[in-house]
N, C-alpha and C positions, 0 to 999 in steps of 0.2 A: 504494500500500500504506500509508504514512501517513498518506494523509488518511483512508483508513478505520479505520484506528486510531483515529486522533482523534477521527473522529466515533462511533467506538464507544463508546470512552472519556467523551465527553462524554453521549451517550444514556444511558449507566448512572449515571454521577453524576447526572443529570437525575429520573431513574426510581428512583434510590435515597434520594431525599428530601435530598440536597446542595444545600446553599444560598448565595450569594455576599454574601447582602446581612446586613448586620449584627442583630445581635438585638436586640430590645426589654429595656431593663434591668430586672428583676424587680422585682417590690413584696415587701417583707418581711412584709408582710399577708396570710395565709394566708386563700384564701374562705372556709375550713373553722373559722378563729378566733372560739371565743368567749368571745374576752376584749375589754374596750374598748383604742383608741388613739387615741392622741394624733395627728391629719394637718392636713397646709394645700393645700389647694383650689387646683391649677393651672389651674383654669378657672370661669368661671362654671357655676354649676350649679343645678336648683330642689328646693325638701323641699316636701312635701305633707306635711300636717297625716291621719291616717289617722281614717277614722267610719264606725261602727257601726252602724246606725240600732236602734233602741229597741228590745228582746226578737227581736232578728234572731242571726244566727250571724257567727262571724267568715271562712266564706266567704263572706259578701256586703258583708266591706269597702270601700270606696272611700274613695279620698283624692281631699281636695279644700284647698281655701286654696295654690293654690301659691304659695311667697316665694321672691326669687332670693337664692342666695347670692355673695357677691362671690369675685374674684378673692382668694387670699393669705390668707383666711377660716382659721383654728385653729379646727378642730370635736374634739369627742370623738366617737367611731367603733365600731359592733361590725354582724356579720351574722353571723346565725344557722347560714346555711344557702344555699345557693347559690339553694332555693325561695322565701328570704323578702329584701325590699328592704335597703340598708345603712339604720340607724337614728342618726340620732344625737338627744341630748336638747339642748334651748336653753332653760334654765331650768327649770322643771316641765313642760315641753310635748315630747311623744315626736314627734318628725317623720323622714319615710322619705323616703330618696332613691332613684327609680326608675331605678337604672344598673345595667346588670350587670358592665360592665366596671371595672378600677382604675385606669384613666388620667385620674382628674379629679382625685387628691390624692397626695402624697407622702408620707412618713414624719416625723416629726419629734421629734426626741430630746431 
């Protein structure tokens, strides 16, 4: 009789979306921000240079010139939209980073 408890018990936690293992620490960076920030790059990462070609539309972007960015790298940071890449500027030149996810930078205050 207890161990079918327990294995009850356990099938329902299971089945109810209970989890043992710890959580991933949130980014204070909302995908939905569009305000720029201030981040430092926990991993290497590459920005694409984004072109147009000449009386074309901006659905037929491609990026191209990939540059790596270093490790510990302080970029300025914003995204639009969950549709469009993160942007950051590095002097006059608009360059896109092709990640969806936020585990490649941190916060920095």
């Amino acid at each position: 009789m207890k161990k079918a408890v327990t294995l009850s018990a356990l099938i329902c936690l299971t089945f109810a979306g209970f989890s043992f293992l710890t959580a991933q620490p949130v980014q204070a960076i909302s995908k939905y921000s569009e305000k720029w920030h201030t981040v430092k790059t926990t991993k290497k990462v590459y920005a694409y240079k984004p072109y147009v070609p000449r009386g074309g539309a901006m659905y037929q972007m491609r990026f191209i010139h990939k540059t790596p960015i270093k490790k510990g790298t302080h970029l300025r940071l914003i995204r639009l939209s969950t549709s469009y890449p993160w942007e950051i500027v590095r002097g006059k030149t608009h360059l896109a980073i092709l990640r969806r996810d936020a585990r490649w930078f941190k916060n920095v205050r």
